[in-house]
N, C-alpha and C positions, 0 to 999 in steps of 0.2 A: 229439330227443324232448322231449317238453313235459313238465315234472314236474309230479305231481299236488301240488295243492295245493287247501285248503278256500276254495269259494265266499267271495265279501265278505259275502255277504246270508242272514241265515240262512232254511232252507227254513220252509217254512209247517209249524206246529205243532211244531217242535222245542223251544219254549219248556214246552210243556204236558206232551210227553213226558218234556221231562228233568225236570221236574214229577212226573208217573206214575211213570218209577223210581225217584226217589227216596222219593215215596211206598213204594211193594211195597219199597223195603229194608226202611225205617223200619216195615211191617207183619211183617216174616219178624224185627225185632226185638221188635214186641210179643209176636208170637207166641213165641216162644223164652223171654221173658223171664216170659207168662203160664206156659207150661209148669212153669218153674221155680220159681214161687213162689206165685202165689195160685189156681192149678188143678192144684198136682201134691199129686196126693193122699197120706195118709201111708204107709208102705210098705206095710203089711198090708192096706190098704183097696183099694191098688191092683193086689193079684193077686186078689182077690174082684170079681167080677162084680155080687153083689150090693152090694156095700159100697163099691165104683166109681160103681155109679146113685144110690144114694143122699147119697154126695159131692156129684156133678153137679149135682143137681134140689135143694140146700139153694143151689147156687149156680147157677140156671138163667138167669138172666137174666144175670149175667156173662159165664157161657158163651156165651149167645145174641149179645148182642155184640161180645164178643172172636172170634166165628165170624163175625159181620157184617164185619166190622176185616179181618182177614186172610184171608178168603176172596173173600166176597161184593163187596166194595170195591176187595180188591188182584187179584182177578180182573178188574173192569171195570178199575182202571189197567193192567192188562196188554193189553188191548186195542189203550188206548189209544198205549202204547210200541210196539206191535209194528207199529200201522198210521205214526206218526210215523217207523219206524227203513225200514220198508218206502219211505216219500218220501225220506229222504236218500238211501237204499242202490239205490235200484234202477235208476239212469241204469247203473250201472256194472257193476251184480251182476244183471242183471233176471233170468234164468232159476233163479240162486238163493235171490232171494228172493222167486220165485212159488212156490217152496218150501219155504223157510222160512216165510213169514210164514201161510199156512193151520197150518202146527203152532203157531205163536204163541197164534192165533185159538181155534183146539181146547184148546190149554192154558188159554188164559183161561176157555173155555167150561167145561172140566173143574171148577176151581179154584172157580168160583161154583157149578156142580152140586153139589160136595161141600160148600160152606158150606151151601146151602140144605136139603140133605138131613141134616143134624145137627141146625143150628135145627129143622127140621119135626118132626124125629124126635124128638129129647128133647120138644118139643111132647107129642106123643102120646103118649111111653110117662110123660111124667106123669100124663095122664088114664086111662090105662091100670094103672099100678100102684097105684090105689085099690081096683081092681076084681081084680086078678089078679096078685099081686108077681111069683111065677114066669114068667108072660107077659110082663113087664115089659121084667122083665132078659133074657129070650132074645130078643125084640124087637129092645132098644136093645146086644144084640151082634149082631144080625143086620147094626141101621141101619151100625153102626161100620164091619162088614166091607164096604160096600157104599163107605162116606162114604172111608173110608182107601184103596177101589180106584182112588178116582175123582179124590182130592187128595191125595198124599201116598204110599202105599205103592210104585208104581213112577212112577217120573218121566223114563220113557223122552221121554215127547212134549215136557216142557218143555226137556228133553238138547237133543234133536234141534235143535228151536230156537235153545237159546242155540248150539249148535256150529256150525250153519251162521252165526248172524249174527255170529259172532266170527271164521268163516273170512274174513267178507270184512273185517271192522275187520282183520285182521292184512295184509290185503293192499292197504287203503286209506289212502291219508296225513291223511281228515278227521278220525279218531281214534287214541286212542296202540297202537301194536303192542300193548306191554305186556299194554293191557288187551283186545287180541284173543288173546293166546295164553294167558290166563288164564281168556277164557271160554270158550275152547278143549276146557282142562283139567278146569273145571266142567262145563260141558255134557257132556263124554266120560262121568265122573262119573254124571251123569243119566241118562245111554241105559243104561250098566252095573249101574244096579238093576234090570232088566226081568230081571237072571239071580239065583232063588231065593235062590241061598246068600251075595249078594253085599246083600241086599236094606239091611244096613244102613249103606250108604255115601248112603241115602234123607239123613243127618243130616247126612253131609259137604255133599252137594250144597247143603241148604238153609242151611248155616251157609257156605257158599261163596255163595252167590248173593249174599248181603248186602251184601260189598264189588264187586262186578261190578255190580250195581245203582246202588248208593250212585255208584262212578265214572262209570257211563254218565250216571247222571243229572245230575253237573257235567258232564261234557264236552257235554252236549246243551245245558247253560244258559250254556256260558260265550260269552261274547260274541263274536260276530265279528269279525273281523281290518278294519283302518281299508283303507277304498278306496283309497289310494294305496301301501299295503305290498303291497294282490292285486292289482295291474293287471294279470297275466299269469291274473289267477283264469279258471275254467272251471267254469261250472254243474255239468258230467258232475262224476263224483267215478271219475277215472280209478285203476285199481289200481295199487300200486308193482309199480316192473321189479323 
């Protein structure tokens, strides 16, 4: 039996990829890090609805691009990883990642929906609560409940994703087990907020992806193995016995 091992040549756009996740970690860091400190509001402000908006919109343009940053930007690099990880993975995995990779796609699509629907929306309920404060704020908790369905509150689709393409890294020798059974664990994680009472495992997941990211995107950039160590190499990328 011929052991699987990685190609000598890396596949086409695995450079950009492991580019892209590293990017979307380095964004789930801004993002975590904005939360914490120059957009986490002071405690009383932050269980007032009114006094939440009015936070925001002293700092509306920060917001709007720190929503650009992590959303809007790490949505399109998520794209870009999933169609890169879809070309290494699919000589050997094809039926699962003509599965995985459309929930990829979706997630990424989600991820810039809900950036975009924040930006637009604090947009408007500023022009908005000149004219009507009360309107304002039931507005810009409407936009919220809508921005958080879509990014962030359940992250079943992004689970699904990482579970299936870590099923095949665990069964593939071009990446470390390791970090398929980690994004295993992660992904599991993601699919298990779609259940109400479970909803806040939302935080584990996204402080879990960070290092699953961060690793996929060294292994996608580290260099390929010298022609005379893979003479026995094979394009497929065959699964381990």
């Amino acid at each position: 039996m011929i052991a699987a091992v990685i190609p000598p040549s890396r596949p086409r756009l695995q450079g950009v990829g492991g580019l892209a996740a590293c990017f979307v970690a380095l964004a789930y860091v801004v993002g975590f890090a904005g939360m914490a400190t120059l957009l986490n509001p002071p405690g009383s402000v932050g269980s007032n609805p009114s006094d939440l908006l009015a936070f925001l919109l002293d700092k509306k343009l920060l917001f709007q691009l720190w929503m650009v940053l992590i959303y809007v930007l790490a949505g399109g690099a998520l794209v870009v990883l999933s169609v890169s990880l879809h070309e290494r993975l699919k000589d050997g995995f094809s039926d699962q990642m003509q599965i995985a990779t459309p929930f990829g796609l979706i997630w990424a699509g989600l991820v810039i929906a809900s950036g975009m629907v924040a930006i637009s929306g604090l947009e408007s309920v500023a022009d908005l609560r000149a004219k009507d404060a009360n309107l304002a704020v039931f507005t810009w908790v409407s936009v919220g409940t809508i921005q958080n369905a879509l990014g962030g509150g359940i992250e079943v689709v992004g689970g699904v994703w990482m579970l299936l393409v870590s099923v095949a890294l665990v069964r593939w020798s071009g990446f470390s087990r390791a970090l398929g059974w980690y994004g295993v664990l992660i992904g599991a994680v993601g699919v298990l907020t779609v259940v109400p009472p479970l909803k806040e495992l939302t935080t584990v997941f996204g402080l879990g992806q960070i290092p699953w990211f961060a690793w996929m995107g060294a292994a996608m950039l580290r260099p390929p193995g010298r022609p005379g160590v893979m003479a026995a190499a094979t394009s497929t990328p065959a699964p381990r016995s």
